[in-house]
DRENVEX-272681 format. One record per residue (C-alpha): residue number from 0; chain; x, y, z; residue in three letters. Coordinates in steps of 0.1 Angstrom, whole numbers, plus 2048, in hexadecimal, padded with zeros to 3 digits. Example, Ala and Ser with C-alpha at 12.3 -4.5 7.8 and 13.67 -1.06 7.14 Angstrom:
2
+-----+----+-----+-----+-----+-----+
:   i : ch :  px :  py :  pz :  aa :
+-----+----+-----+-----+-----+-----+
:   0 :  A : 87B : 7D3 : 84E : ALA :
:   1 :  A : 889 : 7F5 : 847 : SER :
+-----+----+-----+-----+-----+-----+
END
This chain:
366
+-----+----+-----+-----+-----+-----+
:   i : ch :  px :  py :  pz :  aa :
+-----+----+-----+-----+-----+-----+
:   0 :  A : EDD : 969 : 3A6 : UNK :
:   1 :  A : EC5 : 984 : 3BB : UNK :
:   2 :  A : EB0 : 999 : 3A6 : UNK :
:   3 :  A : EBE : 9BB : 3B2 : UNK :
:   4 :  A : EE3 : 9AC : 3A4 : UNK :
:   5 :  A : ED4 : 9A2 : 380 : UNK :
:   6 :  A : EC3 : 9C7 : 37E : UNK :
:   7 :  A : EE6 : 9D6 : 389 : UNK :
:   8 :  A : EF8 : 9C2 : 36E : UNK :
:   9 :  A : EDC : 9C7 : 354 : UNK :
:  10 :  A : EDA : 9EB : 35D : UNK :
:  11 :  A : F00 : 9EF : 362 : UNK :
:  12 :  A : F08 : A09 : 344 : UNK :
:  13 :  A : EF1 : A23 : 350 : UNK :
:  14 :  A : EF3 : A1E : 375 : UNK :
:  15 :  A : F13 : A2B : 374 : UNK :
:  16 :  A : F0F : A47 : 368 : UNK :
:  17 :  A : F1D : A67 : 377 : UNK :
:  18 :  A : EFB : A77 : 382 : UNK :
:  19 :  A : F0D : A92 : 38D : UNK :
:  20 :  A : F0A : AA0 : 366 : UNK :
:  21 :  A : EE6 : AAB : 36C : UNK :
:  22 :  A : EF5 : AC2 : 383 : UNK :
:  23 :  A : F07 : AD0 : 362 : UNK :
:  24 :  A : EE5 : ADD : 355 : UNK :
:  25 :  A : EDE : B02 : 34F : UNK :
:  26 :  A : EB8 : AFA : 354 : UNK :
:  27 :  A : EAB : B1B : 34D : UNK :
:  28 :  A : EBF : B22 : 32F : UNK :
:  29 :  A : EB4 : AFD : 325 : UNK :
:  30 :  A : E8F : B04 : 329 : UNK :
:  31 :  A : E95 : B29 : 316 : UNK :
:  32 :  A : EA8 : B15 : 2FC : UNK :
:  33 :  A : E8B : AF8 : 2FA : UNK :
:  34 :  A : E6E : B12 : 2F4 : UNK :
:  35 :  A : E7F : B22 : 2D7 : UNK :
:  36 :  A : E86 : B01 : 2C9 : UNK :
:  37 :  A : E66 : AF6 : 2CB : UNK :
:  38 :  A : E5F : B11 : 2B7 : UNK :
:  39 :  A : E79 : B13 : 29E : UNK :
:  40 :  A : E74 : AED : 297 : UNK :
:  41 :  A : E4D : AEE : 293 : UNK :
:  42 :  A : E55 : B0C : 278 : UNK :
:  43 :  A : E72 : AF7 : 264 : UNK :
:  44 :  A : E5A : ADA : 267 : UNK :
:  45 :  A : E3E : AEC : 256 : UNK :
:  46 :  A : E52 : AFB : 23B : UNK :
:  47 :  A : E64 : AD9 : 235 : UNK :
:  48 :  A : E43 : AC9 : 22C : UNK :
:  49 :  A : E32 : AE5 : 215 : UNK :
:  50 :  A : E52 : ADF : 206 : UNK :
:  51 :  A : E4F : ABB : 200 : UNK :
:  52 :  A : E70 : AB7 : 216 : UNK :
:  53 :  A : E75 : A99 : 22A : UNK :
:  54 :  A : E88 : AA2 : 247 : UNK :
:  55 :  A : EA0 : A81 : 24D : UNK :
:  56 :  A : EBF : A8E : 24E : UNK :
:  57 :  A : EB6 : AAD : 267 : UNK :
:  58 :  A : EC0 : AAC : 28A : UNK :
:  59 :  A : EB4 : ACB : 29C : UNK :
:  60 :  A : EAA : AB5 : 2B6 : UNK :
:  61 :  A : EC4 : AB1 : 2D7 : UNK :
:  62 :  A : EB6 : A8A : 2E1 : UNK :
:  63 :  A : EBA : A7D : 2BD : UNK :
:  64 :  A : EE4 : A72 : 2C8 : UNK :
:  65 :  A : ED3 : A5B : 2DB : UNK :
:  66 :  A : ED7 : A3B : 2CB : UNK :
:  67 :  A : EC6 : A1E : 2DE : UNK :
:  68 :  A : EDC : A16 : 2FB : UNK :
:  69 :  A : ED4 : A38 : 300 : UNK :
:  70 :  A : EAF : A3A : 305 : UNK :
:  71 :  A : E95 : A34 : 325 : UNK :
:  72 :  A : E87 : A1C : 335 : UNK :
:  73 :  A : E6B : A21 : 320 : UNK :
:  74 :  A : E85 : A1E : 302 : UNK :
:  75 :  A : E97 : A00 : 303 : UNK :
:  76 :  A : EA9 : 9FA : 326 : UNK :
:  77 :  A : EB0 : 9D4 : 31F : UNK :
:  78 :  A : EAC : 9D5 : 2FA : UNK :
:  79 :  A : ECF : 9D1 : 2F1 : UNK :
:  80 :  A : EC7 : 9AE : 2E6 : UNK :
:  81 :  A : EB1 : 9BD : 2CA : UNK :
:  82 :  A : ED4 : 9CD : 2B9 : UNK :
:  83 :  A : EDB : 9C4 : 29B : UNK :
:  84 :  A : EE4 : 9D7 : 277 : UNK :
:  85 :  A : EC8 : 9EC : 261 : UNK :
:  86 :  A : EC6 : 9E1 : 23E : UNK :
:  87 :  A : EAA : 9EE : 231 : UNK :
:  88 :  A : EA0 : A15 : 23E : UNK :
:  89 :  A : E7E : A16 : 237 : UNK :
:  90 :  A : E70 : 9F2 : 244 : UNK :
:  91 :  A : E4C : 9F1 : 255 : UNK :
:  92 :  A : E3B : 9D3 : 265 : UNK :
:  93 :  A : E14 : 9CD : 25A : UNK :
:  94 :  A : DF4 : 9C5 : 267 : UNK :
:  95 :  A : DFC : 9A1 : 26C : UNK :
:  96 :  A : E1C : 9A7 : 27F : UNK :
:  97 :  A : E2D : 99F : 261 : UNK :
:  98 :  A : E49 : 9B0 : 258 : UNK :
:  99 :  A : E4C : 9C1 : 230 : UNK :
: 100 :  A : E6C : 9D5 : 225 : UNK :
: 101 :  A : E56 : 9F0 : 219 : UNK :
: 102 :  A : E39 : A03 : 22A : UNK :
: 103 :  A : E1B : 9F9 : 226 : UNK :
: 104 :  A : E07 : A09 : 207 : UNK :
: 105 :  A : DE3 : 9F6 : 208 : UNK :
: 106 :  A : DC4 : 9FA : 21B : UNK :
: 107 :  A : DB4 : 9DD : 231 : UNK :
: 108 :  A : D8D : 9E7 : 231 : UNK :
: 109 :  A : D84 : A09 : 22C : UNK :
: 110 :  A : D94 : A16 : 24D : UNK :
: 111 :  A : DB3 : A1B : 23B : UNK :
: 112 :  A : DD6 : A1C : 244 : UNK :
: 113 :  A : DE1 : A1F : 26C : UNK :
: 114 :  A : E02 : A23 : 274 : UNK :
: 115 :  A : E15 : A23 : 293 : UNK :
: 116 :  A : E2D : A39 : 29D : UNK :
: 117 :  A : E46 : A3D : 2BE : UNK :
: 118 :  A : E5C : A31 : 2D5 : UNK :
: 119 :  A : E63 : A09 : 2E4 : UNK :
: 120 :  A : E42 : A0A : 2F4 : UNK :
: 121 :  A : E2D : A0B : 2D2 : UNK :
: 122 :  A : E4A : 9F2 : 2C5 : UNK :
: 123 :  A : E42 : 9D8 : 2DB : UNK :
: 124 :  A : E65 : 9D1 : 2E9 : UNK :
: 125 :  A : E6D : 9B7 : 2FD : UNK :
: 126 :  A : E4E : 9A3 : 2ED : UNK :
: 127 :  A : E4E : 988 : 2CF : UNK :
: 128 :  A : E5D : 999 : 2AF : UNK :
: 129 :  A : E45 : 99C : 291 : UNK :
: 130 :  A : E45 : 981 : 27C : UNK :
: 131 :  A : E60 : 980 : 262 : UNK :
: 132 :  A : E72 : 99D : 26F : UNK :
: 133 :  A : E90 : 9B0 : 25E : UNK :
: 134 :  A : EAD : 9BD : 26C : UNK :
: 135 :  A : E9C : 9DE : 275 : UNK :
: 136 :  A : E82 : 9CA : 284 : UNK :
: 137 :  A : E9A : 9BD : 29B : UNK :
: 138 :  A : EA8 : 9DE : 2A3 : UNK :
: 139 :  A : E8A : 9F4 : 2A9 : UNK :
: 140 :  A : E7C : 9D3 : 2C1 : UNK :
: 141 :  A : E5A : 9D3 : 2AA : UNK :
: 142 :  A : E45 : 9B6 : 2BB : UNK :
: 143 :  A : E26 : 9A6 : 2AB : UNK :
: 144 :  A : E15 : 9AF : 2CE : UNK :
: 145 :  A : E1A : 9D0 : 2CC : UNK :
: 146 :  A : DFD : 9EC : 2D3 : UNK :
: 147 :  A : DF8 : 9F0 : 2AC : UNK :
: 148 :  A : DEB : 9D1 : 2A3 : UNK :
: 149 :  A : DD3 : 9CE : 2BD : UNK :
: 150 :  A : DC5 : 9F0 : 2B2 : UNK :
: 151 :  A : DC1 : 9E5 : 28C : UNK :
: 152 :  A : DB4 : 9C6 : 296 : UNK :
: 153 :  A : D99 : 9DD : 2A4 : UNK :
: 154 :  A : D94 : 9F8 : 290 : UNK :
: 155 :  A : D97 : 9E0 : 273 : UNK :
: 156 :  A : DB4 : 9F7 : 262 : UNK :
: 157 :  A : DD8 : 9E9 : 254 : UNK :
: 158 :  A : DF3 : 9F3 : 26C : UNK :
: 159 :  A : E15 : 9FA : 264 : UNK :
: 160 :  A : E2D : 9F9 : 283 : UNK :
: 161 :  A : E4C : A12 : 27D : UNK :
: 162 :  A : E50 : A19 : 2A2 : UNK :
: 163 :  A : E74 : A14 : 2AC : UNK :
: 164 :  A : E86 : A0C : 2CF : UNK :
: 165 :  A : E95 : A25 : 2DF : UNK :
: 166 :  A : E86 : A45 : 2C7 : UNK :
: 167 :  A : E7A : A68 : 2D6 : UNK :
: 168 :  A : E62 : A82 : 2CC : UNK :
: 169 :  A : E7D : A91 : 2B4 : UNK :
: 170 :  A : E7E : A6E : 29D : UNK :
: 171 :  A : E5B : A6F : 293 : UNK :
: 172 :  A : E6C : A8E : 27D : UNK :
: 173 :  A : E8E : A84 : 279 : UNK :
: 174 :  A : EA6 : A66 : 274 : UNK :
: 175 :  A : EAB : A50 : 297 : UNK :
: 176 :  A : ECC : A47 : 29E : UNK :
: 177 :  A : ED4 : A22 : 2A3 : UNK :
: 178 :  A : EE8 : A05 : 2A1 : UNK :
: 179 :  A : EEB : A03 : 27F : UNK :
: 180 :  A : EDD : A1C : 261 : UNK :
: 181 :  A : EC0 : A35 : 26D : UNK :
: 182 :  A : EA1 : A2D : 267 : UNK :
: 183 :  A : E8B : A48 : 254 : UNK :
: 184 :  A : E7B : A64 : 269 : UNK :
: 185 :  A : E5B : A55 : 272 : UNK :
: 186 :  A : E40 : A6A : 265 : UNK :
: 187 :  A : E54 : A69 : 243 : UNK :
: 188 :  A : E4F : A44 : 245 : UNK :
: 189 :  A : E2D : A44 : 24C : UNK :
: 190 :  A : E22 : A58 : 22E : UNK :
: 191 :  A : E3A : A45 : 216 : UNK :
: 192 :  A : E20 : A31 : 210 : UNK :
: 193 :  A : E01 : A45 : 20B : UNK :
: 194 :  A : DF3 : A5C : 227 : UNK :
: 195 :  A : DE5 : A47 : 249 : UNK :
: 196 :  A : DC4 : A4E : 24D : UNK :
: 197 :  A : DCD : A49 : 275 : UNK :
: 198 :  A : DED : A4B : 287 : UNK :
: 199 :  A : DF5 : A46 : 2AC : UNK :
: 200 :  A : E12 : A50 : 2BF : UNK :
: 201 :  A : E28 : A47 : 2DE : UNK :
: 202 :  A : E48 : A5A : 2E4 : UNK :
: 203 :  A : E52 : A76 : 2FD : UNK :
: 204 :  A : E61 : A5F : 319 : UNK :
: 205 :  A : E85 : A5C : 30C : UNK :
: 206 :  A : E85 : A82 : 308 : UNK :
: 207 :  A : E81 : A81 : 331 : UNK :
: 208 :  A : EA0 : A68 : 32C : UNK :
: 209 :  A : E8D : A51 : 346 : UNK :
: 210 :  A : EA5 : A3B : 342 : UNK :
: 211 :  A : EC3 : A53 : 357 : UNK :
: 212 :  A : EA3 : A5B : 36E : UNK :
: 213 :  A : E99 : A38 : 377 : UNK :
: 214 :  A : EBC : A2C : 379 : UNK :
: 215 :  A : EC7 : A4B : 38E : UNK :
: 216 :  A : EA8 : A41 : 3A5 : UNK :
: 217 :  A : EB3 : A1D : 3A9 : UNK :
: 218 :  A : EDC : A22 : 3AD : UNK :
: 219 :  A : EDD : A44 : 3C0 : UNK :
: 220 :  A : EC1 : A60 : 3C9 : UNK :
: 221 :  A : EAA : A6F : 3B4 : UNK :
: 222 :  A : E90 : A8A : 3B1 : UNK :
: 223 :  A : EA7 : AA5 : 3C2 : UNK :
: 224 :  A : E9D : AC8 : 3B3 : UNK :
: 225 :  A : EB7 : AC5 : 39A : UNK :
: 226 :  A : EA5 : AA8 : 388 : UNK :
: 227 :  A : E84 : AB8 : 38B : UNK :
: 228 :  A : E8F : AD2 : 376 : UNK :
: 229 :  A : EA2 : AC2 : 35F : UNK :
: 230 :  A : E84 : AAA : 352 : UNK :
: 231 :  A : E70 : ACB : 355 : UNK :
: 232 :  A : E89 : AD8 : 339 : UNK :
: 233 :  A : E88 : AB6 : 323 : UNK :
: 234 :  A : E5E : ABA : 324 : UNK :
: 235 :  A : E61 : ADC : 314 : UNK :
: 236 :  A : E7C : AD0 : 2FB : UNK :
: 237 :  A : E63 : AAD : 2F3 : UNK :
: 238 :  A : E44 : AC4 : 2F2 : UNK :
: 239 :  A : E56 : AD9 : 2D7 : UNK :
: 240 :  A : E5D : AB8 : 2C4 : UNK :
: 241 :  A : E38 : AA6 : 2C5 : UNK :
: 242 :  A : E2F : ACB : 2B8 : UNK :
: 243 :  A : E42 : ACB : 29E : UNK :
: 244 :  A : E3A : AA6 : 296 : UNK :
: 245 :  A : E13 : AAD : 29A : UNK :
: 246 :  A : E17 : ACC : 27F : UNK :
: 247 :  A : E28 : AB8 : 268 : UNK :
: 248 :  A : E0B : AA2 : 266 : UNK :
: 249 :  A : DF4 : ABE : 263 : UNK :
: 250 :  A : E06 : ACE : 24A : UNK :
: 251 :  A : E0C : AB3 : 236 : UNK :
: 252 :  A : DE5 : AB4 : 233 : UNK :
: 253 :  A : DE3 : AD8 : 22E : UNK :
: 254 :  A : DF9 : ACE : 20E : UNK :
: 255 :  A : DE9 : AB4 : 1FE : UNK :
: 256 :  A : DC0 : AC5 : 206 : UNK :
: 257 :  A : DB8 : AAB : 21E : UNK :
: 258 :  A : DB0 : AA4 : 23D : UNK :
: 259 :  A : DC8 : A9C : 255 : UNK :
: 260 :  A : DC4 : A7B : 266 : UNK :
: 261 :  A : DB9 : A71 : 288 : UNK :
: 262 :  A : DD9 : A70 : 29F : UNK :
: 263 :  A : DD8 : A62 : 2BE : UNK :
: 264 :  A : DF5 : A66 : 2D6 : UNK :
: 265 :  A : DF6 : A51 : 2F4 : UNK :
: 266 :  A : E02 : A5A : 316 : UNK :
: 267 :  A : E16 : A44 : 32D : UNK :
: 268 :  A : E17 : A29 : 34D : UNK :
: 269 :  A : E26 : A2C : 36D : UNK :
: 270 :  A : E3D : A0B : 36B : UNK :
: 271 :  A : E40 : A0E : 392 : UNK :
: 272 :  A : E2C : A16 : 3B2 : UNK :
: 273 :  A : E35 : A1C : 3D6 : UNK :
: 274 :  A : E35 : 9F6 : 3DB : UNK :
: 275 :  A : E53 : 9F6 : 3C9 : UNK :
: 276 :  A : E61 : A09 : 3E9 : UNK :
: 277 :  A : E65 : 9EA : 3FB : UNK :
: 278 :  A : E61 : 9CF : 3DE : UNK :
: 279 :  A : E7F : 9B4 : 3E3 : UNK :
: 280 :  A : E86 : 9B7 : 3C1 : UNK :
: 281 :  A : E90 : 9DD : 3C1 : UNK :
: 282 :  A : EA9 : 9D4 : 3E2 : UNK :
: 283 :  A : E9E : 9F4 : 3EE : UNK :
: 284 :  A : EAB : A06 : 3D8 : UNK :
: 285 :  A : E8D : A21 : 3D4 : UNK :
: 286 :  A : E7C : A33 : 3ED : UNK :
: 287 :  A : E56 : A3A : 3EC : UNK :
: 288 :  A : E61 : A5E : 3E6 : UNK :
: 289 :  A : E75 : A58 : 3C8 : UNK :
: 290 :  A : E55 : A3E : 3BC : UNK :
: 291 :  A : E42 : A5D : 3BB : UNK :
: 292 :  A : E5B : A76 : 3AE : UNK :
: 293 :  A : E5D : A5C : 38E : UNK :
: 294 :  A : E38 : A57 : 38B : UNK :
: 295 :  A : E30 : A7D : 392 : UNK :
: 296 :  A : E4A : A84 : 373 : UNK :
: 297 :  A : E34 : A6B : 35E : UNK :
: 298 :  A : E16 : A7D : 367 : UNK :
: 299 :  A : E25 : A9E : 35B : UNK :
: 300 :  A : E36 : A8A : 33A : UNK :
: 301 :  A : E10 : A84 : 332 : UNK :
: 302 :  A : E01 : AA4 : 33C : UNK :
: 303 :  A : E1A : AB3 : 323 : UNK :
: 304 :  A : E10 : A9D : 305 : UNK :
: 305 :  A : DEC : AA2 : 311 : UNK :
: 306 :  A : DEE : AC3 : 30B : UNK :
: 307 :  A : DFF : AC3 : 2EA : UNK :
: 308 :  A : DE6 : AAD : 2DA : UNK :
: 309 :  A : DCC : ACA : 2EA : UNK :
: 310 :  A : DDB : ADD : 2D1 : UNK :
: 311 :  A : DCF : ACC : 2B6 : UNK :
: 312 :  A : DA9 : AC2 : 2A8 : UNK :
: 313 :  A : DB8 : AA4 : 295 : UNK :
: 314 :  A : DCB : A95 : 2B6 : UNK :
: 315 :  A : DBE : A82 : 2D0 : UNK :
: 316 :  A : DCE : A7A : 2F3 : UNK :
: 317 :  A : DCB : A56 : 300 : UNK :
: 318 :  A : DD5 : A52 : 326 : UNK :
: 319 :  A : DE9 : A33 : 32D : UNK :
: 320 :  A : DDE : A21 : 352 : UNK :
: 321 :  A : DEF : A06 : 360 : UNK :
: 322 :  A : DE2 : A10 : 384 : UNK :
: 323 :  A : DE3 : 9ED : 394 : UNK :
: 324 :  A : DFB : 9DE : 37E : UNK :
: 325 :  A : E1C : 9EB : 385 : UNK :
: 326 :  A : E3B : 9D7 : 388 : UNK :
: 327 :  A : E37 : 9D4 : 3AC : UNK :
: 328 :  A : E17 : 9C6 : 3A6 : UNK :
: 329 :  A : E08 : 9A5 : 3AC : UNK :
: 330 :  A : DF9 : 9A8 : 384 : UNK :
: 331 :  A : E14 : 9BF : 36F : UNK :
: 332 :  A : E0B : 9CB : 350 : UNK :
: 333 :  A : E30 : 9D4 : 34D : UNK :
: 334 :  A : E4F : 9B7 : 347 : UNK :
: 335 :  A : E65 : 9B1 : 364 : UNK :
: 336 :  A : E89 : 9BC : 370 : UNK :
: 337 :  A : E98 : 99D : 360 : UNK :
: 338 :  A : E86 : 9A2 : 342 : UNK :
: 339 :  A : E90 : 9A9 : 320 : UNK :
: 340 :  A : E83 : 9CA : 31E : UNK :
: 341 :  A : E7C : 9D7 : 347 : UNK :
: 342 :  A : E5C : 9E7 : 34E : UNK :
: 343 :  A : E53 : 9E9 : 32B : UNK :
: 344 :  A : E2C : 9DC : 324 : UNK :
: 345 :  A : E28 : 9B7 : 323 : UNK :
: 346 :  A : E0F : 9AB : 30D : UNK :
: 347 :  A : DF2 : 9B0 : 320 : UNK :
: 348 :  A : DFC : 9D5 : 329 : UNK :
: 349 :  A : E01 : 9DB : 301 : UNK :
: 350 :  A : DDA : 9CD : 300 : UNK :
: 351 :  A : DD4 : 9EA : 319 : UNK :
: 352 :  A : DE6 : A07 : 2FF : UNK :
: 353 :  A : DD3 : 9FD : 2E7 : UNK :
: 354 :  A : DB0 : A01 : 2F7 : UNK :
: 355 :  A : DBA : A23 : 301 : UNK :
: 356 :  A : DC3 : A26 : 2DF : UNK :
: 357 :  A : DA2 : A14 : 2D2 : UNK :
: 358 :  A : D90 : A2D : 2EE : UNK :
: 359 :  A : D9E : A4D : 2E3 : UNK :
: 360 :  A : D9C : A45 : 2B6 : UNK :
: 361 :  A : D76 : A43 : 2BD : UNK :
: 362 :  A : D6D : A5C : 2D5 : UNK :
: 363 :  A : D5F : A7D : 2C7 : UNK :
: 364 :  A : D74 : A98 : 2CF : UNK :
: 365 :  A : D6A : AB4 : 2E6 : UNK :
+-----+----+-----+-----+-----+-----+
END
């Protein structure tokens, strides 16, 4: 069977989509809509924690229907394997890649307590499931090789891994839809236990739904002016959502006379290059054009975290390169097209988060 005929079956639910739908988008009234959301969530947010109010149950946000078939390619485009029921809501995996139905409440060294926090790309999808793992485990794709461990292993700190497959900007504040119960909002989580003395963060690329974009690329056109602004319009909502997320953290400090800790969000890779323009494997299916109209939409996904961690003294951005090590590449950092989880970070590309993330914990901020 060619490659280009398992992508199309692999890749069949959202490649038939009607792309006609983005037409459908009242972009300006979506970015108008998006900037007062932003605010309105970043304000419930802050008076939800002074108020000792865990905000599970809230959905303000629009992206939170999407369960995981729903999510991008940096969410969990061949994860379906990874399905299976939630029995416990509030299940971590630890430093060891072990996985612990609770989160984790001691301290390894005196670094303290570093959780991780985001999408399928700080899970580890596609990759060797921790050790022991639990039906939520399975689910949110949590691998032993993800980013997280790594960056304990490092910094010497105990790391609890509650990012999930397929969650946006919006989970880290409330409850992710899946396939099976929803887990708790992620932030809630990660104080369950005792406040993290360090968190890091990767989410924002299913709020571009780069899964539509991607598969739009492959099965039809892309990057028409009509797609430009709609991602421009899902930035402003995501930006709004890491806001809110980032003063949740801070107030929760502002509460409890402490400190906030050190966050580190983490930008993201361009899976493909122009090579892929004429790479067998893509059946030419994407034009150099569209190669850069994906990538250049990457490169404005991380400006717009970039920024929103400027905001903040506590936050630190961590830019994510895998310039030379794209799928089309004769070294990828990211899993094939026959993969379990497509262009999502192989093992050695999750080695490459986590020195970014390494990078940016222990550089002084300007």
């Amino acid at each position: 069977m060619s490659m280009r005929k398992v992508f199309d079956q692999r890749h069949a639910s959202f490649l038939k989509r009607p792309f006609e739908a983005f037409k459908a988008y009242d972009t300006d009234r979506k970015v108008r809509v998006g900037f007062v959301t932003g605010i309105l969530i970043a304000v419930i947010a802050s008076s939800a924690v002074l108020a000792g109010v865990h905000m599970t149950n809230a959905e303000p946000f629009g992206d939170t229907t999407a369960s995981k078939q729903e999510s991008s390619q940096f969410g969990d485009v061949g994860g379906s394997d990874n399905a299976a029921a939630v029995q416990k809501p509030a299940t971590s995996s630890t430093q060891t890649g072990q996985s612990s139905n609770t989160p984790t409440t001691g301290v390894a060294g005196s670094a303290g307590k570093y959780v991780v926090l985001g999408d399928s790309v700080a899970a580890g999808l596609g990759l060797p499931l921790v050790t022991n793992a639990n039906a939520q485990d399975n689910t949110c794709g949590r691998s032993s090789q993800s980013y997280g461990y790594e960056v304990g292993r490092q910094l010497g700190r105990q790391t609890t891994l509650l990012a999930c497959s397929g969650a946006t900007a919006g989970d880290l504040l409330t409850q992710q839809r899946v396939d099976g119960n929803n887990p708790q909002a992620q932030i809630s989580a990660a104080y369950a236990g005792g406040a993290p003395s360090l968190i890091s963060i990767t989410a924002g690329a299913n709020d571009m739904k780069w899964q539509t974009f991607i598969g739009k690329c492959y099965a039809a056109t892309c990057g028409t002016n009509t797609d430009t602004n709609v991602s421009d319009a899902a930035l402003v909502l995501m930006r709004g959502k890491l806001t809110a997320a980032l003063e949740s953290i801070k107030l929760r400090a502002v509460a409890g006379n402490v400190q906030p800790p050190t966050v580190v969000v983490t930008g993201y890779y361009n899976p493909v290059s122009t090579a892929c323009a004429t790479d067998p494997a893509f059946g030419s299916r994407m034009t150099a054009a569209e190669v850069e109209w994906l990538n250049g939409r990457v490169a404005k996904l991380n400006d717009s975290i970039a920024k929103t961690a400027a905001n903040y003294s506590f936050v630190r951005f961590a830019p994510v390169d895998f310039t030379g090590h794209d799928l089309c590449s004769a070294d990828p950092w990211v899993q094939g097209l026959t993969a379990k989880a497509p262009v999502h970070p192989t093992a050695t590309g999750q080695q490459a988060i986590a020195r970014a993330v390494v990078a940016a914990t222990n550089a002084t901020r300007q």
